[in-house]
PAGUTI-825051 format. One record per residue: residue number from 0; residue in three letters; x, y, z of N, C-alpha, C in turn. Coordinates in Angstrom, 1 decimal, always signed. Example, Ala and Ser with C-alpha at 12.3 -4.5 7.8 and 13.67 -1.06 7.14 Angstrom:
BEGIN
[r 0; 'ALA'; [+13.2; -5.7; +7.8]; [+12.3; -4.5; +7.8]; [+13.2; -3.3; +7.8]]
[r 1; 'SER'; [+12.8; -2.2; +7.1]; [+13.7; -1.1; +7.1]; [+12.9; +0.0; +7.9]]
***
This chain:
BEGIN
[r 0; 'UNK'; [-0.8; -4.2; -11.2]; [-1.8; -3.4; -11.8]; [-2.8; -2.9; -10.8]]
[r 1; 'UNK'; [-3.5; -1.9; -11.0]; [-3.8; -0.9; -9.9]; [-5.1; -1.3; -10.7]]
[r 2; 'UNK'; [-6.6; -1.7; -9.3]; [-8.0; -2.6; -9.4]; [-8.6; -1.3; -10.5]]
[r 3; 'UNK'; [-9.1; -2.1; -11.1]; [-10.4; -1.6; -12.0]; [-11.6; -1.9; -11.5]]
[r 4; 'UNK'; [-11.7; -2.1; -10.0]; [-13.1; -1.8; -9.5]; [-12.5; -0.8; -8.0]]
[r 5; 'UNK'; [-13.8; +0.1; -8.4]; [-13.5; +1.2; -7.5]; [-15.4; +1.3; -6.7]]
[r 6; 'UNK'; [-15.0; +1.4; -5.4]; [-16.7; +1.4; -5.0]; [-17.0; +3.1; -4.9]]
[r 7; 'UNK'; [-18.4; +3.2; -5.3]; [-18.8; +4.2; -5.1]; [-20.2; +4.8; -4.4]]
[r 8; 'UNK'; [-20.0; +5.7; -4.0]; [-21.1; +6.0; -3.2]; [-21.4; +7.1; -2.9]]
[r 9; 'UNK'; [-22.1; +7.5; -1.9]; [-22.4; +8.4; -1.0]; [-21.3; +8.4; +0.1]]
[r 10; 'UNK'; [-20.7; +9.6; +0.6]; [-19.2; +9.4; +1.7]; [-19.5; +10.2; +2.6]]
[r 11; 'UNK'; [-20.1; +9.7; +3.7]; [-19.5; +10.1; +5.3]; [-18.7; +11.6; +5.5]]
[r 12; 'UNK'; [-18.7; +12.5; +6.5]; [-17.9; +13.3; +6.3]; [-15.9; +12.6; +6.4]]
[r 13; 'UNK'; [-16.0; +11.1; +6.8]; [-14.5; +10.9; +7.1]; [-13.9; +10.4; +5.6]]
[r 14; 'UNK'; [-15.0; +10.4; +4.5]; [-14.7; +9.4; +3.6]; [-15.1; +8.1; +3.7]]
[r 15; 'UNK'; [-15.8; +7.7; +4.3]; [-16.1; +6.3; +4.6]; [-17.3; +5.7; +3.6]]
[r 16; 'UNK'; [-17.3; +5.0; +2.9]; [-19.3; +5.2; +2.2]; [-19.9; +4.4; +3.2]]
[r 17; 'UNK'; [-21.3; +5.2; +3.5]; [-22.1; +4.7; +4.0]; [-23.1; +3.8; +3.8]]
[r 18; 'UNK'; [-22.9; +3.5; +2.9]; [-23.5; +1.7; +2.7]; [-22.7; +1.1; +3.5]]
[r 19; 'UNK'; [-21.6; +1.2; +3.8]; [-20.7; -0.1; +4.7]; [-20.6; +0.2; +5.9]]
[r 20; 'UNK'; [-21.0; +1.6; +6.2]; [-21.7; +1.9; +7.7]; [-22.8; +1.3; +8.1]]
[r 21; 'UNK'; [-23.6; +1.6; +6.8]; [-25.1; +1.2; +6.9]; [-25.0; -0.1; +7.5]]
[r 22; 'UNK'; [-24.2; -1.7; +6.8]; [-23.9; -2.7; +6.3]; [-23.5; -3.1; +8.0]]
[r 23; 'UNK'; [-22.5; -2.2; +8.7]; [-21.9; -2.5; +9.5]; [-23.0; -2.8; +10.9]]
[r 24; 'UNK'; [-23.8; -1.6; +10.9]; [-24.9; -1.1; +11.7]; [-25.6; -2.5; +11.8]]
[r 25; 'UNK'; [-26.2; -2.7; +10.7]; [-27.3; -3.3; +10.5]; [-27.0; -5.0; +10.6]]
[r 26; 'UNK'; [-25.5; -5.6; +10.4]; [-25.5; -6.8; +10.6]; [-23.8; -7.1; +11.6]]
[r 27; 'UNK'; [-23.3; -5.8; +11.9]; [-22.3; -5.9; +12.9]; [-20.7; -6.2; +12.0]]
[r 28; 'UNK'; [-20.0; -5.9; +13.1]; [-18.4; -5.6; +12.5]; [-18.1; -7.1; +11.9]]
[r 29; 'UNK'; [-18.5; -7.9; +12.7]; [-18.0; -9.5; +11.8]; [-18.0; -9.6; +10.7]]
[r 30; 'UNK'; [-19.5; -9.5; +10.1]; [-20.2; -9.0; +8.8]; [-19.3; -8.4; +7.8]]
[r 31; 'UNK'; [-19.0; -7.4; +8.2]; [-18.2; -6.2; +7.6]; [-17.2; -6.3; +7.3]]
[r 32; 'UNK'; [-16.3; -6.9; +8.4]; [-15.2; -7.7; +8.2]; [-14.9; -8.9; +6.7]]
[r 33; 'UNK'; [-16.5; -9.6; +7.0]; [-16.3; -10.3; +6.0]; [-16.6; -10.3; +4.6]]
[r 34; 'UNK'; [-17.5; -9.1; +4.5]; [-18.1; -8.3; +2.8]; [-16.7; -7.7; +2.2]]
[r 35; 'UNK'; [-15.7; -7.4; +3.6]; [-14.5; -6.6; +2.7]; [-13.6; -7.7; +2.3]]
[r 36; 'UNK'; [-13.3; -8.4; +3.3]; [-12.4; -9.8; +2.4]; [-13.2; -10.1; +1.0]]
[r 37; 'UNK'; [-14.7; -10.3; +0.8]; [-14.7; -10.8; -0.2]; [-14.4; -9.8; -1.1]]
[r 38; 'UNK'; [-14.7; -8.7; -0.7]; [-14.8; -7.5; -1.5]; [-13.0; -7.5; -2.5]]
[r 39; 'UNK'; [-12.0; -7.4; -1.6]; [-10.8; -7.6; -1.8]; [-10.1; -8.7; -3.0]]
[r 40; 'UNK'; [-11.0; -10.3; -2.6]; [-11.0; -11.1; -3.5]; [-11.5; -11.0; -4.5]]
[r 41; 'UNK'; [-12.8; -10.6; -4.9]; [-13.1; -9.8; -5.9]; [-12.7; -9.2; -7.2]]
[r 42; 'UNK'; [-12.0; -8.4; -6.2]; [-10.9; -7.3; -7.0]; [-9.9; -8.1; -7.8]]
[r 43; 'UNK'; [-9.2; -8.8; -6.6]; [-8.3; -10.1; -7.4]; [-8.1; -10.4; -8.4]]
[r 44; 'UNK'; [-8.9; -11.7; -8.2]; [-9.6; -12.0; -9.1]; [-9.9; -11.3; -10.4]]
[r 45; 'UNK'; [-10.7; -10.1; -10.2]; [-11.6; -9.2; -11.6]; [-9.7; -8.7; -12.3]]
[r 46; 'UNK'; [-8.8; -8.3; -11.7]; [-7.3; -7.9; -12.1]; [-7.0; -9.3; -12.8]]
[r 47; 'UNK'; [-6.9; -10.2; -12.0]; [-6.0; -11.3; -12.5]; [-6.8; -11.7; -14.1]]
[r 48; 'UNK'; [-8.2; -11.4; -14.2]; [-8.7; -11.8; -15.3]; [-8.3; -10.6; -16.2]]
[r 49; 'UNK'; [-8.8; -9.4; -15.8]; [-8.0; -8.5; -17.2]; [-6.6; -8.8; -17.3]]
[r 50; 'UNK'; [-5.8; -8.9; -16.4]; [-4.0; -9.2; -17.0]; [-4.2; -10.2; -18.3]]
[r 51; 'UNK'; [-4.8; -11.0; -17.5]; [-4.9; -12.4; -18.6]; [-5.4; -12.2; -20.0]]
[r 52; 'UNK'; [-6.6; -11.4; -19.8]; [-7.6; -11.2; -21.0]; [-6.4; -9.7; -22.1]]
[r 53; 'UNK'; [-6.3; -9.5; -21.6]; [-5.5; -8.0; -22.3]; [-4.0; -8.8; -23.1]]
[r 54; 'UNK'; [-3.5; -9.7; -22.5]; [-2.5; -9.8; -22.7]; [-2.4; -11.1; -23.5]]
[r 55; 'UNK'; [-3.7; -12.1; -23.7]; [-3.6; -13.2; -24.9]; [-3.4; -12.6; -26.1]]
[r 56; 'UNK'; [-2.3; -13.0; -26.7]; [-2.1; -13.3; -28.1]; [-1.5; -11.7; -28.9]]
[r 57; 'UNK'; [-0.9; -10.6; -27.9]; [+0.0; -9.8; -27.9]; [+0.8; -10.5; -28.2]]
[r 58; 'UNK'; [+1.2; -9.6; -29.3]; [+2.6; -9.9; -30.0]; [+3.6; -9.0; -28.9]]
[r 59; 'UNK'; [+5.0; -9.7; -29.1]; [+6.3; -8.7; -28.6]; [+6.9; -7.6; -29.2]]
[r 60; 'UNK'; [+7.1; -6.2; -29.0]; [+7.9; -5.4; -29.4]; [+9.6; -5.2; -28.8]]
[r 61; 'UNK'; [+10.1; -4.9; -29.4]; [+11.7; -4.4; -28.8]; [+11.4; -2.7; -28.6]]
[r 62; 'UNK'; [+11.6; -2.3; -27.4]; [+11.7; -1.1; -26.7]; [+13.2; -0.6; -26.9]]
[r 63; 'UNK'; [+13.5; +0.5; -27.2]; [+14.7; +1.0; -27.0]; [+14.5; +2.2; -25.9]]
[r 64; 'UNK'; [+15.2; +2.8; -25.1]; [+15.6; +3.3; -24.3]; [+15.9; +4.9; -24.8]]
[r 65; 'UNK'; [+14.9; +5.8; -24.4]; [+14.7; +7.4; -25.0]; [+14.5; +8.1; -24.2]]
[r 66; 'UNK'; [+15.6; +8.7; -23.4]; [+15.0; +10.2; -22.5]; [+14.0; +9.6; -21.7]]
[r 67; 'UNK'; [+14.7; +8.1; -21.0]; [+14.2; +7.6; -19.8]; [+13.0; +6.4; -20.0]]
[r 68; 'UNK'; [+12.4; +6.8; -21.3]; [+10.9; +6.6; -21.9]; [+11.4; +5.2; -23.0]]
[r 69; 'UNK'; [+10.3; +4.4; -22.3]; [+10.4; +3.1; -24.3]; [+9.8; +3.5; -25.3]]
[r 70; 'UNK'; [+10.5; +3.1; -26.4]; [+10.1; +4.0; -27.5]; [+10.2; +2.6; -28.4]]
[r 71; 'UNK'; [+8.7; +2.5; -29.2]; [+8.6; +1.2; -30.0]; [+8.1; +2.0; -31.1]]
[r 72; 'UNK'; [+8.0; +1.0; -32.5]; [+7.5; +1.2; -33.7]; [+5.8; +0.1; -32.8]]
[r 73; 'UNK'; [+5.3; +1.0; -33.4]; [+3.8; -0.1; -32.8]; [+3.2; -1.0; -33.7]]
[r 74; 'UNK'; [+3.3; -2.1; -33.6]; [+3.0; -3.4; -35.0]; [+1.2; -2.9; -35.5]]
[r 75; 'UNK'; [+0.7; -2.1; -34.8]; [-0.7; -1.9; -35.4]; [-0.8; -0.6; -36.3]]
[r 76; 'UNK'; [-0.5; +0.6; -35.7]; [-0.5; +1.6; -37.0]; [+0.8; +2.2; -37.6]]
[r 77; 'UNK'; [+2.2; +1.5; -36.9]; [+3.4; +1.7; -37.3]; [+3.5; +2.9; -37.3]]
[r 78; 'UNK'; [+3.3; +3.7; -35.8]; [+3.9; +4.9; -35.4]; [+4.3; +4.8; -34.0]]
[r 79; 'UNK'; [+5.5; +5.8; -33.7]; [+6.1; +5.5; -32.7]; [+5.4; +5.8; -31.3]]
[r 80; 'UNK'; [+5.2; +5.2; -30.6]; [+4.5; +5.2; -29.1]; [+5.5; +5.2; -28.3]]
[r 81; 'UNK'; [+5.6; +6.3; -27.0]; [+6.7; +6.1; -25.7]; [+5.2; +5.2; -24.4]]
[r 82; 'UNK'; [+5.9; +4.7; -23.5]; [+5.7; +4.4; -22.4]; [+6.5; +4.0; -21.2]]
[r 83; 'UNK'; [+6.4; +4.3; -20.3]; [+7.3; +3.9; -19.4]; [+8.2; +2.8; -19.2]]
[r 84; 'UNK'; [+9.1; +3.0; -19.0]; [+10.3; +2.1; -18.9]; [+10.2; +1.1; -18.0]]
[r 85; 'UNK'; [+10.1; -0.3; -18.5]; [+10.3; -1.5; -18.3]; [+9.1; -2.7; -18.9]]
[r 86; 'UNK'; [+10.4; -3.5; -19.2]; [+9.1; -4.8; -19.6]; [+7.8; -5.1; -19.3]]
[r 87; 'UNK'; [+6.9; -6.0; -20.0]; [+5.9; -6.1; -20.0]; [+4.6; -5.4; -20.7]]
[r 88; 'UNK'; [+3.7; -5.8; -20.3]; [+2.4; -5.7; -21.3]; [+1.8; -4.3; -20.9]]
[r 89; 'UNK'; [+1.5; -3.7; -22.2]; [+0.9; -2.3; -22.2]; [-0.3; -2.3; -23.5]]
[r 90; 'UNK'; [-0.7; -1.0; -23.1]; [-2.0; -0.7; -23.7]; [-1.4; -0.3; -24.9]]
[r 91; 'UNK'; [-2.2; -0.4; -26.3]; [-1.3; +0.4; -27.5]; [-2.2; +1.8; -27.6]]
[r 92; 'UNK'; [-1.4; +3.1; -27.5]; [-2.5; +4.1; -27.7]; [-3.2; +3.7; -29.0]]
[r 93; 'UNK'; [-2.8; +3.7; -30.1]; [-3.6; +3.8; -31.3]; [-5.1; +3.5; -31.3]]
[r 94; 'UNK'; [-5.4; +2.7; -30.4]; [-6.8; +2.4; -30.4]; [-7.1; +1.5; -31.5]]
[r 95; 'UNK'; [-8.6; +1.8; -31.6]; [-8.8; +0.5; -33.0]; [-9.3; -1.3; -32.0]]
[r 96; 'UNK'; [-9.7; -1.7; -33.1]; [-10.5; -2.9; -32.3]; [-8.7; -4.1; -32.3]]
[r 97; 'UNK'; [-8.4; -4.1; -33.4]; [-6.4; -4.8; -33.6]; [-5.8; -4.1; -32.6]]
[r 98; 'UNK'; [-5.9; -3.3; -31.7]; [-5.0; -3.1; -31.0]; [-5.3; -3.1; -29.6]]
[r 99; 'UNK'; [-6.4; -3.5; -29.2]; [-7.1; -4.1; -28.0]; [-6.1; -4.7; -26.8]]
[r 100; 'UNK'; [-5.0; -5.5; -27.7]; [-4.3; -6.7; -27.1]; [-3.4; -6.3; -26.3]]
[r 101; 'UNK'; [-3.2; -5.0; -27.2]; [-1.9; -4.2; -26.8]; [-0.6; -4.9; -27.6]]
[r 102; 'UNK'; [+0.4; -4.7; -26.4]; [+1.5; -5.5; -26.9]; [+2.7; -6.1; -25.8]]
[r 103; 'UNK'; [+3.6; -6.4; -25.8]; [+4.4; -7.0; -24.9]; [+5.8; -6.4; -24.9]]
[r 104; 'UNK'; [+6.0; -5.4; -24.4]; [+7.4; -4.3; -24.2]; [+8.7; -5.4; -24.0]]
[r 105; 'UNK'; [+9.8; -5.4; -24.8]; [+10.8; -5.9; -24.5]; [+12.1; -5.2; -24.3]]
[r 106; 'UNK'; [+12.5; -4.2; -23.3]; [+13.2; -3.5; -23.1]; [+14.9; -3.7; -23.1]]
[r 107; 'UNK'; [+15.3; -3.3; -24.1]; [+17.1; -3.3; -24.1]; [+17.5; -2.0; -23.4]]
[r 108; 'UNK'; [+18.4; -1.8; -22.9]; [+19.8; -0.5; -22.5]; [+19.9; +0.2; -23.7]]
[r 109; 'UNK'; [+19.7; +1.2; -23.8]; [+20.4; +2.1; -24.9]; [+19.9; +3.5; -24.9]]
[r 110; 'UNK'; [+20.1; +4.0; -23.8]; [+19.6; +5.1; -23.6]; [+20.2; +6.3; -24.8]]
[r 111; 'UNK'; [+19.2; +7.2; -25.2]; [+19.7; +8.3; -26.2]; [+19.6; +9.2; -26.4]]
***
């Protein structure tokens, strides 16, 4: 899963944010070195908790195989949703506070 924390700032002409120039400047490369490790951990960490939190108490769907795309009946408003092909835990579009959990893609061969 791709981080849901993204830093933002003010950017350098290279792209760089300059808070972590500023950061660099002001307490040296060791420093910096070590704000990004935690920074990195962080991230981790904040991912490993949404996988976890998104994914208690999703129920499983059977995916069938459609013009490349999974194609489920969705157990919350019982209309059909595509998402990309292969197992595991997705967002349910429908929205709604019941569909928060999402659900757990179980992908069979049957392309059609």
């Amino acid at each position: 899963m791709t981080s849901h924390i993204t830093l933002r700032g003010n950017r350098d002409a290279d792209g760089s944010l300059k808070f972590l120039k500023g950061f660099q400047d002001a307490y040296g490369m060791e420093r910096l070195d070590l704000l990004q490790d935690w920074i990195a951990q962080l991230k981790a960490v904040y991912d490993a908790e949404v996988n976890l939190m998104s994914s208690v108490g999703a129920p499983s769907v059977i995916a069938k195989k459609v013009k490349g795309q999974a194609e489920i009946l969705c157990p919350y408003c019982y209309t059909t949703h595509y998402h990309g092909w292969g197992s595991g835990h997705r967002t349910a579009h429908c929205g709604g506070e019941r569909s928060l959990r999402g659900y757990h893609l179980v992908c069979v061969e049957n392309d059609t």
